[in-house]
C-alpha positions as CSV (number, residue, x, y, z in Angstrom):
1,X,-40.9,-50.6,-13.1
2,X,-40.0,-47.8,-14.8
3,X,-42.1,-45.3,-13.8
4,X,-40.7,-44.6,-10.0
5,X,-37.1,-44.4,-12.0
6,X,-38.8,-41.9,-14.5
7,X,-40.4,-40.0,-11.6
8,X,-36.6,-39.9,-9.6
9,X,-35.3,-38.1,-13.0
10,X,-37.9,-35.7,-13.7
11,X,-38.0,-34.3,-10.1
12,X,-34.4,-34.2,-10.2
13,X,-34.7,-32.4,-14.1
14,X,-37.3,-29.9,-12.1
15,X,-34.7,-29.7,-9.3
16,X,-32.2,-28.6,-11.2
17,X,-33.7,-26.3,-13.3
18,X,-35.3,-24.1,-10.3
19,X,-31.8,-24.3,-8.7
20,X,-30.4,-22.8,-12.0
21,X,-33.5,-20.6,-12.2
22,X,-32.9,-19.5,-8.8
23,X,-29.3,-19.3,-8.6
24,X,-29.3,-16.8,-12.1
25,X,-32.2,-14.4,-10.5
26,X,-29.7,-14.2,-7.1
27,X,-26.5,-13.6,-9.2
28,X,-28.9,-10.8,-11.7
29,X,-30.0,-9.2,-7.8
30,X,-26.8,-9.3,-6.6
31,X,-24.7,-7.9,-9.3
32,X,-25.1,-4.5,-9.6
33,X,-24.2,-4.0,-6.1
34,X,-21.4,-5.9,-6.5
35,X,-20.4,-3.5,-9.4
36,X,-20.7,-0.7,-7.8
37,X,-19.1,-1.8,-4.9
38,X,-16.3,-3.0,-6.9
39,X,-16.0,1.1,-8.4
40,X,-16.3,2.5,-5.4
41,X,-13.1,0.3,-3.9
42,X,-11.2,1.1,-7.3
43,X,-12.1,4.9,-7.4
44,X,-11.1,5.1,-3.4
45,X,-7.4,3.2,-4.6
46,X,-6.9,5.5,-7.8
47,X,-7.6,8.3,-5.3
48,X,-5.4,7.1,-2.7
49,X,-2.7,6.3,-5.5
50,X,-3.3,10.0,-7.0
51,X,-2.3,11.6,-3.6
52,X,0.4,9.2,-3.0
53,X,2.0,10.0,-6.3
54,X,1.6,14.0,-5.8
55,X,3.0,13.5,-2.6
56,X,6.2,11.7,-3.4
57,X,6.6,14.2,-6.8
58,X,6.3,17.3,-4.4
59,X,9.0,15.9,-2.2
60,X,11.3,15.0,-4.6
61,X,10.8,18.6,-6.4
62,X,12.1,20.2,-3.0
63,X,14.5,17.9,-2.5
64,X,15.8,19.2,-6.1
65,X,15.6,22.3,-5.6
66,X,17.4,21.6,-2.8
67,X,20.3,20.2,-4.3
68,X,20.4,22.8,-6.9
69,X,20.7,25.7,-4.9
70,X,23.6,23.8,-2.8
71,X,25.5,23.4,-5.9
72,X,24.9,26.7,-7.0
73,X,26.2,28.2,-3.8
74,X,29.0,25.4,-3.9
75,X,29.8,26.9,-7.7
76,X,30.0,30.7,-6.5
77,X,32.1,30.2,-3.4
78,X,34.4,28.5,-6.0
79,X,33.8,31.0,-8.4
80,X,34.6,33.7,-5.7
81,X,37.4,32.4,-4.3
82,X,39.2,31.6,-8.0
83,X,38.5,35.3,-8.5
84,X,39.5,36.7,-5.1
C-alpha cells in the first residue's frame, strides 16, 4: 500500500527539482540581458536628465544676466539723473 504513495512523492520530489533546475538555468539565460537592458534605460535617463539640467542652468544664467544688466542700467539712469 505504500508503494503507489511512495511513487506519487518521488515523482513529485523529481518534479520539483527539474522545475527548480529549469527555472534557475532560464533566470541564469535571461539575466544578463536583463542587466544590460536595465543600464542601457538608466544611462538613456542620466543622459536625458544631464541635458535637462544644462538646459534649465543655461536659461536661468540668461535670465540673470538679464536682470543684472536691467538693474545696472536702472542704477545709472539714477545715478545720472542725481548727478545731472
Amino acid at each position: 500500500m505504500n508503494e503507489p504513495t511512495d511513487q506519487r512523492n518521488s515523482g513529485f520530489g523529481l518534479g520539483l527539482l527539474m522545475g527548480v533546475c529549469v527555472g534557475a538555468g532560464v533566470v541564469l539565460w535571461l539575466a544578463p540581458r536583463m542587466t544590460a537592458e536595465i543600464r542601457g534605460r538608466a544611462a538613456e535617463s542620466l543622459d536625458g536628465l544631464a541635458e535637462t539640467a544644462s538646459t534649465a542652468y543655461r536659461q536661468t544664467a540668461a535670465r540673470v544676466g538679464e536682470t543684472v544688466d536691467g538693474i545696472n542700467r536702472k542704477a545709472r539712469d539714477i545715478r545720472n539723473a542725481a548727478a545731472g
